[in-house]
N, C-alpha and C positions, 0 to 999 in steps of 0.2 A: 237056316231060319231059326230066327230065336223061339222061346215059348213064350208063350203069351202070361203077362203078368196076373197074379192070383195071391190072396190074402193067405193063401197056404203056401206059395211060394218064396212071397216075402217073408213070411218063419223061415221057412224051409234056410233060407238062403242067409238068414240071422245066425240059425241053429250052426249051421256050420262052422263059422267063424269066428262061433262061441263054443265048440266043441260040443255041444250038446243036442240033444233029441229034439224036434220040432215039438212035440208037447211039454219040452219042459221049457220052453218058452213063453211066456208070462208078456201078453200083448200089451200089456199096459205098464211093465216095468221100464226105469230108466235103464238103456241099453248102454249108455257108457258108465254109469255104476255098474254094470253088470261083466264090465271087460272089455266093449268096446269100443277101441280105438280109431285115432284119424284116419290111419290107412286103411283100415277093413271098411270105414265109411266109403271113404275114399271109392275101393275096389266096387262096393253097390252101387256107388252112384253110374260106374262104369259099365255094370252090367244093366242096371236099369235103365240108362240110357240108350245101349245096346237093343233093347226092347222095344223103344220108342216112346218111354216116359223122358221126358226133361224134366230134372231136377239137379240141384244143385248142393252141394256140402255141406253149405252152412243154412238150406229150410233144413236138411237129415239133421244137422247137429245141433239146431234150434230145438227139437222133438223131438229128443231120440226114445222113439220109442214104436215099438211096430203097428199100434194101431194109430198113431199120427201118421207114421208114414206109409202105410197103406192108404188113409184118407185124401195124402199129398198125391201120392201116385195111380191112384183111380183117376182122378182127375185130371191126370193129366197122358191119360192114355191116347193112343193115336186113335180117332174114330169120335173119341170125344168130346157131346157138342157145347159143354157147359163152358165154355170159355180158353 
């Protein structure tokens, strides 16, 4: 069973693939200024749908950034009744 998605998890899961600490993640920074790439998108999009958000590449790489895409993936969590 997967875990259940979380605003600390999407850092968490940024951090990693930017080699760095979950607090020195900067929720509002551009995340492909910051190193990342199509693939490591790519790979989120993989695991976050694995969780049961649907999203897609190109909303992550329209807003790369982790509090866009945590606003994108609340919303679109399973359970979810806003649309």
């Amino acid at each position: 069973m997967c875990e259940p998605l979380t605003l600390d998890g999407v850092r968490a899961a940024v951090a990693e693939l930017l080699y760095q600490e979950p607090s020195a993640v900067d929720d509002g920074a551009d995340l492909l200024a910051e190193g990342l790439d199509s693939v490591r998108i790519l790979s989120l999009v993989e695991r976050w749908r694995q969780n049961g958000a649907q999203v897609s590449f190109l909303e992550l790489a329209e807003r790369p950034t982790v509090a866009a895409w945590w606003l994108l993936l609340s919303a679109r969590l399973p359970g979810d009744d806003r649309g």
